[in-house]
VEXDREN-2710 file (C-alpha; in Angstrom, 1 decimal):
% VEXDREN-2710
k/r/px/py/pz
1/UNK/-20.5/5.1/-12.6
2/UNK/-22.9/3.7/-9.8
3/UNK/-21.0/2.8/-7.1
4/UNK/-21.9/-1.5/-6.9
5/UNK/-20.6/-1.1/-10.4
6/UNK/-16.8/1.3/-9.4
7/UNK/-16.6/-1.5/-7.0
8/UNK/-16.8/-4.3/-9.1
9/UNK/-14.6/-2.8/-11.4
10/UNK/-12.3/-2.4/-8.7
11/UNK/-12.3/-5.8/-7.3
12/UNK/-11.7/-7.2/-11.5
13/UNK/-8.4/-4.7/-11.5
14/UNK/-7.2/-6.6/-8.4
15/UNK/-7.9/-10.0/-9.6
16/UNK/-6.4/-8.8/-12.4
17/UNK/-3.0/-7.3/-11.2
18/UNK/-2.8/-11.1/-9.5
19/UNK/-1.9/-12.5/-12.8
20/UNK/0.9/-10.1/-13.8
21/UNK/4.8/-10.9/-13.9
22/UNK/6.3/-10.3/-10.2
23/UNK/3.3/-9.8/-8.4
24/UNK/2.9/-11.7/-5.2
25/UNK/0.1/-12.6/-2.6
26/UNK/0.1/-11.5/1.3
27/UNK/-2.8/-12.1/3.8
28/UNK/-6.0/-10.6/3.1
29/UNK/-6.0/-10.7/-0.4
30/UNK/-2.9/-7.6/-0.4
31/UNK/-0.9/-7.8/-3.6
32/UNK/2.9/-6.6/-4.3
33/UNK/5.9/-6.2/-6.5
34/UNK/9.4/-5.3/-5.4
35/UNK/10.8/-2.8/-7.2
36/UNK/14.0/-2.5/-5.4
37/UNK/15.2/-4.5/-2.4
38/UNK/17.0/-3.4/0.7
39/UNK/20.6/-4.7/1.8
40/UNK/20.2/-8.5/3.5
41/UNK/19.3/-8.3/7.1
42/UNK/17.7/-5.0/7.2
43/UNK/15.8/-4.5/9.9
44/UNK/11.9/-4.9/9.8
45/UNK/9.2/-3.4/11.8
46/UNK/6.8/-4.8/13.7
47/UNK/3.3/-3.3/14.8
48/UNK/4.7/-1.2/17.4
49/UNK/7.8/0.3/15.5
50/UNK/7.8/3.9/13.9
51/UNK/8.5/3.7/10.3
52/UNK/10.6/6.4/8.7
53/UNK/8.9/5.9/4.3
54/UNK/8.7/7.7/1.4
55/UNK/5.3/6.7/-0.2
56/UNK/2.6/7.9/-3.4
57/UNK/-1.0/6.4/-3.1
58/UNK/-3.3/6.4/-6.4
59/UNK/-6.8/5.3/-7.1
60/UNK/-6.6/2.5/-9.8
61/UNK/-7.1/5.0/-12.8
62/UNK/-3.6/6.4/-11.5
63/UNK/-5.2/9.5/-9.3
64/UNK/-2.6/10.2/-6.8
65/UNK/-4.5/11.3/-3.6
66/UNK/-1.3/11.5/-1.2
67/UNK/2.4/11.7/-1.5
68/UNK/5.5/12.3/0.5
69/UNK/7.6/12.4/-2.3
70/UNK/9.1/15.9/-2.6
71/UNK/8.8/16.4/1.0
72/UNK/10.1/15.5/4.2
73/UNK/9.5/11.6/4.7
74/UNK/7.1/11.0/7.9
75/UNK/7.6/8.6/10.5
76/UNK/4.5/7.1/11.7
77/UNK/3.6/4.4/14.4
78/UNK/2.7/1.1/12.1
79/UNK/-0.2/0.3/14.3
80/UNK/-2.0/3.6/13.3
81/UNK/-1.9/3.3/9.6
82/UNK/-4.6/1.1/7.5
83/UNK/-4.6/-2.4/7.9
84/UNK/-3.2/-2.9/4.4
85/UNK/0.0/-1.1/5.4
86/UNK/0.7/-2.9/9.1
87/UNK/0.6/-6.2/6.7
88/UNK/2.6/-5.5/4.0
89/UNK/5.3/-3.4/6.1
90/UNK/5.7/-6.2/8.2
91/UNK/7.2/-8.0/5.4
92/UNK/9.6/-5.4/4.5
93/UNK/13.1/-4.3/5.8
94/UNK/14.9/-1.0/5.3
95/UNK/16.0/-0.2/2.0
96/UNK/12.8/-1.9/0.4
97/UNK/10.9/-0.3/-2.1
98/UNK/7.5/-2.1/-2.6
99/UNK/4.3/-0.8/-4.9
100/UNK/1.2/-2.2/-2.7
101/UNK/-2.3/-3.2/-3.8
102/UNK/-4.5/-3.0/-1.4
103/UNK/-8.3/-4.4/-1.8
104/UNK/-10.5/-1.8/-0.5
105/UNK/-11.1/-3.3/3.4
106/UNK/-7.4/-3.1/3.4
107/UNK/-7.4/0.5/3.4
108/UNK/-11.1/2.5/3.9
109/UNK/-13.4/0.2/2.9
110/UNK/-16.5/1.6/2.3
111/UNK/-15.7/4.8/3.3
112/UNK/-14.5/7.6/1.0
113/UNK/-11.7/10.0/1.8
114/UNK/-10.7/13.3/-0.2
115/UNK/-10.1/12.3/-3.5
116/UNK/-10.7/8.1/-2.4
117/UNK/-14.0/6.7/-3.7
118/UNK/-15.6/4.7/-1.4
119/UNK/-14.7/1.0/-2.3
120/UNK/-11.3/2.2/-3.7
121/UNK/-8.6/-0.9/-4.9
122/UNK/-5.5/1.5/-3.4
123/UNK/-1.8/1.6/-5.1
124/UNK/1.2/2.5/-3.3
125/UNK/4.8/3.1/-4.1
126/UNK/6.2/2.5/-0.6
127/UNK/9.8/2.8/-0.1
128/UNK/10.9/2.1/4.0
129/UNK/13.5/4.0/4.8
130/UNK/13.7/3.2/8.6
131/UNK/12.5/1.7/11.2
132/UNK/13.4/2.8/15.1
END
C-alpha cells in the first residue's frame, strides 16, 4: 500500500471508531473508551508526575508493537511520553483502564518506529496504576 493511501486509510478508521458505542472525544482529535474505572477520587497526574501503567500499543490492523503486560509495569515521567499520552492521562485517575486512539501527530507522526508505519492511527490498552 502507498503510503498517502495507509494514511488515509488510517485517518477513515479513526473517523470511524468516532461513531462507535462508548467512544469519547479529547483534544486533538484523541479518541477513548473506558473499560474499567478507578475508585472515585483517585488521584490524577499532571504533566510533571511519574506514572506507574500497565499498557499494549497496536497498529490499527491489531499489530502489537509494545507491551508491558507480562512484565514489570514502568513508571515514566508524563511529560516524556507522546503527546497523545500526556492528554489522555491527564484525564485519568488510578485504577482507570482506558483503550486510546491516538491520530498519528498524537503519537509519531510521520515518522516510523520498529514495527510503527509512518502515519500510524495508534491503539492502546492503558491501565494507570499510580501516580507519585
Amino acid at each position: 500500500m502507498a503510503k498517502q493511501d495507509y494514511i488515509i486509510k488510517n485517518r477513515e478508521w479513526l473517523v470511524a471508531k468516532a461513531s462507535e458505542p462508548g467512544v469519547k472525544a479529547l483534544d486533538k482529535g484523541i479518541l477513548y473508551k473506558v473499560i474499567s474505572k478507578g475508585k472515585p477520587g483517585g488521584a490524577r497526574p499532571n504533566r510533571n508526575s511519574v506514572v506507574t501503567v500497565h499498557y499494549t500499543g497496536t497498529t490499527i490492523n491489531g499489530k502489537k508493537f509494545d507491551s508491558s503486560r507480562g512484565g514489570t509495569p514502568p513508571a515514566m515521567r508524563l511529560r516524556d511520553l507522546i503527546q497523545g499520552w500526556v492528554i489522555a492521562l491527564q484525564q485519568m485517575q488510578v485504577g482507570d483502564r482506558w483503550e486510546i486512539y491516538l491520530p498519528a501527530e498524537m503519537g509519531y507522526g510521520r515518522f516510523s518506529q520498529p514495527g510503527i508505519p509512518g502515519g500510524s492511527t495508534l491503539v492502546f490498552d492503558i491501565e494507570l496504576l499510580a501516580v507519585n
